[in-house]
NUVEXVEX-641999 format. One line per field, with one value per residue (C-alpha): residue number from 0; residue in three letters; z, x, y. Coordinates in nm, 4 decimals. Example, Ala and Ser with C-alpha at 12.3 -4.5 7.8 and 13.67 -1.06 7.14 Angstrom:
<pagus>
i c(0  1)
aa c(ALA  SER)
Z c(0.7800  0.7140)
X c(1.2300  1.3670)
Y c(-0.4500  -0.1060)
</pagus>
This chain:
<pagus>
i c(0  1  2  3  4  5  6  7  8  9  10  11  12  13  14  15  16  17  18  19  20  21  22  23  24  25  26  27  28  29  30  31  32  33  34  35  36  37  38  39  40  41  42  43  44  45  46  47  48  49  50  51  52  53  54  55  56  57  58  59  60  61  62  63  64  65  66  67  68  69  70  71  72  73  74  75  76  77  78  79  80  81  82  83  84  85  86  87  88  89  90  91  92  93  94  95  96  97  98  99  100  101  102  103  104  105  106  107  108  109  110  111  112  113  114  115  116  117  118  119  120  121  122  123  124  125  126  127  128  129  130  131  132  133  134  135  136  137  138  139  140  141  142  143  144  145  146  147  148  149  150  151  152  153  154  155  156  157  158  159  160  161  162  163  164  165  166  167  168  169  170  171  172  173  174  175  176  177  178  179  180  181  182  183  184  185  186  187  188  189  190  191  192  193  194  195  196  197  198  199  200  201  202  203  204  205  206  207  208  209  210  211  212  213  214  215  216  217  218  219  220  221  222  223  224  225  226  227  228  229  230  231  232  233  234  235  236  237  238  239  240  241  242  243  244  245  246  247  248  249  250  251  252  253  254  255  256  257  258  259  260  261  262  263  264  265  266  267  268  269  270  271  272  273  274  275  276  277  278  279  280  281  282  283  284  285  286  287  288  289  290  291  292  293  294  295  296  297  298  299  300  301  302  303  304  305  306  307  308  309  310  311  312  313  314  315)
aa c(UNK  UNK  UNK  UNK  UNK  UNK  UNK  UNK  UNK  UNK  UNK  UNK  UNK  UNK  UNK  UNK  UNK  UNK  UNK  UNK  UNK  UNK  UNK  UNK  UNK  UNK  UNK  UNK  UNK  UNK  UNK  UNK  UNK  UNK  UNK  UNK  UNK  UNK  UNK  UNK  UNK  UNK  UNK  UNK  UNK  UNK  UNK  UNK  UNK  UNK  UNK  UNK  UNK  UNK  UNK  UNK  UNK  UNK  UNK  UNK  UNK  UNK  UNK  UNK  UNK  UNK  UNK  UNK  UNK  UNK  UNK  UNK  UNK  UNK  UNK  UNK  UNK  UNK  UNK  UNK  UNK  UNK  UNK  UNK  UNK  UNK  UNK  UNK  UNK  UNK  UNK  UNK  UNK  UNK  UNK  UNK  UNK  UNK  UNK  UNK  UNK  UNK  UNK  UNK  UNK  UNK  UNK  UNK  UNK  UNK  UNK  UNK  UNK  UNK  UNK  UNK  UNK  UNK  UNK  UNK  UNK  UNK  UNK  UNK  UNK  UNK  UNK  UNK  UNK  UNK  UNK  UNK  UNK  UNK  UNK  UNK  UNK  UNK  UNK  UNK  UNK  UNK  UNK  UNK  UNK  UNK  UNK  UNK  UNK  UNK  UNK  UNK  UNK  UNK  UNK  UNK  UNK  UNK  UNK  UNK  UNK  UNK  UNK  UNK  UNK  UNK  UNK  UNK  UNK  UNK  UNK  UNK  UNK  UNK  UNK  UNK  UNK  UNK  UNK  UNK  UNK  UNK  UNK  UNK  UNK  UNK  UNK  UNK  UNK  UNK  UNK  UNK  UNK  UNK  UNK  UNK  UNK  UNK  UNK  UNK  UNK  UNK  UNK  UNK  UNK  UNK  UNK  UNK  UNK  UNK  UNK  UNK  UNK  UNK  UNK  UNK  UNK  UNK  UNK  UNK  UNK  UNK  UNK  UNK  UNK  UNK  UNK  UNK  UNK  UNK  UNK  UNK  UNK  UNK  UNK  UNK  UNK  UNK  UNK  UNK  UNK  UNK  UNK  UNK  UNK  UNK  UNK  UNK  UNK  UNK  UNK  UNK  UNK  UNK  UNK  UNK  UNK  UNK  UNK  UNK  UNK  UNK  UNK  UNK  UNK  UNK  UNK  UNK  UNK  UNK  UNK  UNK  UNK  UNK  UNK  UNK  UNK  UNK  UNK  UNK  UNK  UNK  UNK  UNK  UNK  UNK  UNK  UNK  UNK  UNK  UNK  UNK  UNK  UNK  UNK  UNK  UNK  UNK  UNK  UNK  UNK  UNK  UNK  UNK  UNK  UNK  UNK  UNK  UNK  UNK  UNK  UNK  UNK  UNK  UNK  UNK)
Z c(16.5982  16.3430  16.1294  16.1045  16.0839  15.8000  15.6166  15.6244  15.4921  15.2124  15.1006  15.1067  14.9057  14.6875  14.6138  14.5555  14.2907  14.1585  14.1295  13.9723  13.7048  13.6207  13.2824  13.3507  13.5975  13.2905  12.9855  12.7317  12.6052  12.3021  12.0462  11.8144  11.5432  11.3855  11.1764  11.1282  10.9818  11.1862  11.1103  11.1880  11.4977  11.6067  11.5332  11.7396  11.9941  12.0429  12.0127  12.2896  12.5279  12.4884  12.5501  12.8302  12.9628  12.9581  13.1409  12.9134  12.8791  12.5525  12.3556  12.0213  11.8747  11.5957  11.3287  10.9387  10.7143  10.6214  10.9682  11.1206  10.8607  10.9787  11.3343  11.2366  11.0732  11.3738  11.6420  11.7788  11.6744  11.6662  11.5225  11.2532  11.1291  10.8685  10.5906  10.2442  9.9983  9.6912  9.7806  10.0170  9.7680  9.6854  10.0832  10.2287  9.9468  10.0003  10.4010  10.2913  10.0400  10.3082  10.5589  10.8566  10.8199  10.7891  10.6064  10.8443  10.7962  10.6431  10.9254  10.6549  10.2812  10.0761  10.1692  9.8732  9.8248  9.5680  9.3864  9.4849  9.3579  9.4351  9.3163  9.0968  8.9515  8.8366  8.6872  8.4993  8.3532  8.5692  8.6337  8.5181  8.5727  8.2096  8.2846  8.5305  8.2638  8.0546  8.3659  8.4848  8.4952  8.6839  8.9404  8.9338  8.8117  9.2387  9.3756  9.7617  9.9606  10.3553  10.4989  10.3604  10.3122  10.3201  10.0654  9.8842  9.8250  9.7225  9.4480  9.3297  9.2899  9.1093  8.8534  8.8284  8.8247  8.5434  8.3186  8.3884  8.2500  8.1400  8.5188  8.4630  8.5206  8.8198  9.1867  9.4841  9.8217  10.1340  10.4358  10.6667  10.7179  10.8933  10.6936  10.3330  10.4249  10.5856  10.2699  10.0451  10.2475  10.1828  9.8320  9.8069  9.9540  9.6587  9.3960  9.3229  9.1856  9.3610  9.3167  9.6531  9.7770  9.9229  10.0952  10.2749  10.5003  10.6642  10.7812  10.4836  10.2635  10.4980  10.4895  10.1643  9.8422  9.6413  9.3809  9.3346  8.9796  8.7716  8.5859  8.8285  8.7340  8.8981  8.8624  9.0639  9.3193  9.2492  8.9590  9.0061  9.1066  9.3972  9.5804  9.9024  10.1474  10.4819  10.6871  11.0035  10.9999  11.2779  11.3004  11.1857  11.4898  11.6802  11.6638  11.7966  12.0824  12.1714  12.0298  12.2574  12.1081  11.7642  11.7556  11.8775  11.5562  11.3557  11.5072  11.5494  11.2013  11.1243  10.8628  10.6579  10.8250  11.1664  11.0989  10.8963  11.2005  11.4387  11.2420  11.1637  11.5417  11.6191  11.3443  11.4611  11.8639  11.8471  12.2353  12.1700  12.0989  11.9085  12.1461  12.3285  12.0199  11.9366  12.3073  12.2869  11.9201  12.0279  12.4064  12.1780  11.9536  12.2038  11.9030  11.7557  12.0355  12.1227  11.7686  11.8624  12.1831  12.0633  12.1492  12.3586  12.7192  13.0087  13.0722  13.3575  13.1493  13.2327  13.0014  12.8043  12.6751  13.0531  13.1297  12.8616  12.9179  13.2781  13.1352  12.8925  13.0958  13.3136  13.0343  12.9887)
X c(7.0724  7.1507  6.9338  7.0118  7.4010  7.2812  7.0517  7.4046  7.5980  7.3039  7.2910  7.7009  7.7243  7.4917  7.7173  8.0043  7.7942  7.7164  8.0352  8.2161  7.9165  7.9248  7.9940  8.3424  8.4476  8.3545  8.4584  8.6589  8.9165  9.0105  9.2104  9.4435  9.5797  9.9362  10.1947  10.5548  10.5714  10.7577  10.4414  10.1944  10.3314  10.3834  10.0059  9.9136  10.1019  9.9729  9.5973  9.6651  9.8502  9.5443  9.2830  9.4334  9.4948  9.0962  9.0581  9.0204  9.1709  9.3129  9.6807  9.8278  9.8673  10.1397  10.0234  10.0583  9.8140  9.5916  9.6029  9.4404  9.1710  9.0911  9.0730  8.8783  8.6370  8.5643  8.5464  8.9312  9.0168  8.8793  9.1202  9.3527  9.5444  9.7259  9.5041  9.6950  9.4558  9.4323  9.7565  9.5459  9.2630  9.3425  9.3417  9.1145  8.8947  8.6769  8.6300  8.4921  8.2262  8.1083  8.0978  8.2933  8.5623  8.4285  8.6685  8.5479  8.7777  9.0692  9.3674  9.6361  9.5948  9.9136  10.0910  10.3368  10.3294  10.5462  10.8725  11.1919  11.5769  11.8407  11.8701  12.1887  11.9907  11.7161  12.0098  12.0736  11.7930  11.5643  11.2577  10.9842  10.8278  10.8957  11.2330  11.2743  11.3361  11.5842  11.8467  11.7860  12.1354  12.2514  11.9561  12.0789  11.7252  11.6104  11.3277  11.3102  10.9933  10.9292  10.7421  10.6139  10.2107  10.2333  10.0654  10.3298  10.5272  10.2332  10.1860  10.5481  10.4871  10.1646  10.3712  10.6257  10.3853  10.2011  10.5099  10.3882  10.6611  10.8092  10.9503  10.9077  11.3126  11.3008  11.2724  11.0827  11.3336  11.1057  11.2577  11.1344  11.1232  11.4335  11.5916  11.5338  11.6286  11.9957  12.0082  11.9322  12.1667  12.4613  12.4195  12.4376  12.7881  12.8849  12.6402  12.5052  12.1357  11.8119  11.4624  11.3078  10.9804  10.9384  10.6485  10.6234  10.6050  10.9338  11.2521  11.3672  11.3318  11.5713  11.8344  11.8559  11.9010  11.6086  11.3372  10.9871  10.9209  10.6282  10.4534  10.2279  9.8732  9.5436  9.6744  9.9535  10.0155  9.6965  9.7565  9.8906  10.2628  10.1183  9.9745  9.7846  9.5275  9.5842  9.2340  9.1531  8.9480  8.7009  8.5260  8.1351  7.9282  8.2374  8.1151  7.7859  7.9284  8.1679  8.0504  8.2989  8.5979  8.4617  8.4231  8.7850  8.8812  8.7039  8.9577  9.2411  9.4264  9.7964  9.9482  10.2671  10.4801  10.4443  10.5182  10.8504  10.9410  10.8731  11.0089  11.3339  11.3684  11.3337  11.5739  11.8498  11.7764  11.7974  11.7150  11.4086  11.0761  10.8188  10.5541  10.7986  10.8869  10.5248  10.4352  10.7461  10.6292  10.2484  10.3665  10.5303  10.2082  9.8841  9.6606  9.6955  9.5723  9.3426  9.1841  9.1752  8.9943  8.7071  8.3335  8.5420  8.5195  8.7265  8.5419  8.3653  8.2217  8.4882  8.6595  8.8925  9.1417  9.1793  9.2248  9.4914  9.6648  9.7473  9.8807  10.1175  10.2209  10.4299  10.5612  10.9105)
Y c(21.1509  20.8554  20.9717  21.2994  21.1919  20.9483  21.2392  21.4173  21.1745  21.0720  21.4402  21.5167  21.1819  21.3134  21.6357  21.3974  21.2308  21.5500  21.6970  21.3629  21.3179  21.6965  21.7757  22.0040  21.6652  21.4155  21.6721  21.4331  21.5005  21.7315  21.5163  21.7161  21.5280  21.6614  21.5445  21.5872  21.9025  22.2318  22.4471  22.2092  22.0860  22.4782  22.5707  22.2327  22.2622  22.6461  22.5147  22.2680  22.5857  22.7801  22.5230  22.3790  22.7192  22.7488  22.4355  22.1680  21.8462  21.8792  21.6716  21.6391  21.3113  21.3239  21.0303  21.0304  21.1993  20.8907  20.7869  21.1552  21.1222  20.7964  20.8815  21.1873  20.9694  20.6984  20.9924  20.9048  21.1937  21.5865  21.8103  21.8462  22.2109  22.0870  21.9991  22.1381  22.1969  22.0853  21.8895  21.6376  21.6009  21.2568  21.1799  21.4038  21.4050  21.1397  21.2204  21.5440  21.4060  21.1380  21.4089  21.2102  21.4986  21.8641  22.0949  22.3469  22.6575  22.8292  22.8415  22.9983  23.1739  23.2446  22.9257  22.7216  22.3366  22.1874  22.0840  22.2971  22.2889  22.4936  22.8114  22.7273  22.4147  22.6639  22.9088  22.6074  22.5558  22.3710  22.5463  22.3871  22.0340  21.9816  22.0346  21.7718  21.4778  21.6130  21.6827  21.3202  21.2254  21.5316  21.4312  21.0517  21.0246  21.0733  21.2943  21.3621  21.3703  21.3715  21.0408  20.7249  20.7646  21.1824  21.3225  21.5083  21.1952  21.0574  21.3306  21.2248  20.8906  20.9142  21.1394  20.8975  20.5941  20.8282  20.8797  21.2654  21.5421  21.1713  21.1453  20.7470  20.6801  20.8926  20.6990  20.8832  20.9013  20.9174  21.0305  21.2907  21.6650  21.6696  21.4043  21.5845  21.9012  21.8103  21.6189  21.8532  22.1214  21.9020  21.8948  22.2902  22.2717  22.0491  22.2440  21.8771  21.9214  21.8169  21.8026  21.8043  21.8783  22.2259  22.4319  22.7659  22.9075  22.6974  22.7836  22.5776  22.9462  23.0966  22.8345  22.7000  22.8996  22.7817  22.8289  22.6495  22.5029  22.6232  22.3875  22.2206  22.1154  22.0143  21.6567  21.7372  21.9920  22.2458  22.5053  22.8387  22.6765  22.4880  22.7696  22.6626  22.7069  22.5465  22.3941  22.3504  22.0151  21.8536  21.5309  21.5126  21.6927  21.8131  22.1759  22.1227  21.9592  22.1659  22.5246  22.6714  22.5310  22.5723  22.9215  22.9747  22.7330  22.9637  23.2833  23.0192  23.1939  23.2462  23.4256  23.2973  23.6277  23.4645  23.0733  23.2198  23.3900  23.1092  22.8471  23.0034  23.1132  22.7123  22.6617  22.8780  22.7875  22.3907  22.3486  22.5680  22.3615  22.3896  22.4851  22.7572  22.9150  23.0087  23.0464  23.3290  23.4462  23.5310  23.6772  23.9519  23.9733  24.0311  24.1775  23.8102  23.6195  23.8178  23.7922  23.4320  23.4744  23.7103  23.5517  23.2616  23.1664  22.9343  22.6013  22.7916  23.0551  23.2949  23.5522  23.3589  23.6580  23.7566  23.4006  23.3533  23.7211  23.5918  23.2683  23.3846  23.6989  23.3689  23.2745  23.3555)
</pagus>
């Protein structure tokens, strides 16, 4: 009788053993990088929803750019959405040649990256980079970027450092997002000029009255006026390990239409946040997740679009 009672015990303790070094029990956990940006912090936040709603372990670690490279490099981190291109050259740049940070794929074509005044300052005359210089005084010789170490600002102060478009005088105000932009918006109730730095898409397009400059070079922010590509971008070897996850990277796309319309949504609702407003945005648009869910599947091998069409149907 004790041994049968301790054959029972042996094998159940087994299971146990089993079960707690199986690989679903032990799966790590999926490290999004993000930084402070509206759009990027939307498209995070919706890649954590939709893993974890396949039944991984999966969060969103907001850092600066230089610092998600670095993690991306030593393994601490997997994921990052908001790679600008060519804007992040001179950060990303060398990650990509050593191959400890894989490019990996286009998330977002048609996007804008670049220097912005308001529309009345480009009426005046401003609309080049060459331009810049010769309205110093009217710009108390200032130009406003987001955070310390992003790589816009860092664009600036290169051209400044430079002498580029003779922007030598001018002094580069970091800040953040949220911080330019409410400055910015005060100056258009005064018609005071700015040079500020601008992207799209961002609710910033809807709420200020603005124009992009032209003039911007490989040097600076990529020719053709600073259009972008965005990048998804994983750590060396992360797709092999988790071939799942990478081929919904591969579908995980957006187009500039949508982020508008989320972004200015979050803009004009400021209770709503940032995950709820695309969590609301993609509930109305099924043909877009489910793009994102073709050849994917739950942690269990299940279907992944079912899985995620009964999550979001409780979302309200």
């Amino acid at each position: 009788m004790f041994k049968s009672h301790q054959k029972k015990f042996v094998l159940s303790l087994m299971s146990i053993i089993l079960i707690l070094f199986s690989t679903d029990a032990f799966a790590k956990k999926i490290k999004f990088v993000s930084v402070g940006w509206t759009g990027v912090t939307v498209k995070t936040e919706l890649g954590v929803k939709v893993l974890k709603s396949l039944g991984y372990d999966a969060e969103n670690i907001m850092v600066s750019v230089p610092i998600a490279y670095k993690a991306m490099a030593t393994g601490d981190a997997d994921i990052f959405l908001g790679n600008w291109m060519p804007s992040m050259e001179s950060i990303a740049g060398k990650y990509f040649k050593r191959g400890s940070v894989i490019k990996y794929v286009a998330n977002m074509l048609g996007a804008q990256y670049t220097l912005a005044v308001p529309s009345y300052a480009f009426k005046g005359g401003l609309k080049d980079f060459s331009d810049i210089a010769k309205f110093g005084d009217k710009l108390d010789w200032k130009i406003y970027g987001i955070e310390e170490g992003n790589d816009g600002n860092k664009i600036i102060q290169d051209m400044i450092d430079k002498n580029m478009f003779n922007l030598g005088k001018f002094k580069l105000i970091s800040s953040s997002e949220a911080g330019m932009l409410s400055q910015v918006k005060g100056y258009t109730t005064t018609g005071k000029w700015a040079v500020f730095l601008g992207w799209a898409p961002h609710y910033m397009n809807e709420i200020i009255d603005m124009k992009y400059l032209t003039g911007s070079t490989a040097e600076t922010f990529g020719g053709n006026n600073g259009t972008a590509v965005v990048y998804t971008n994983i750590r060396k070897g992360f797709d092999k390990e988790e071939p799942n996850i990478a081929t919904f990277l591969k579908n995980f796309k957006f187009s500039t239409k949508m982020m508008n319309q989320i972004m200015t949504n979050l803009h004009k609702d400021e209770n709503l946040k940032p995950v709820d407003a695309g969590l609301t945005w993609i509930k109305a648009h099924p043909a877009v997740y489910s793009k994102w869910l073709e050849g994917v599947k739950t942690v269990d091998g299940k279907s992944a679009l079912a899985t995620f069409r009964k999550y979001i149907s409780s979302v309200k």
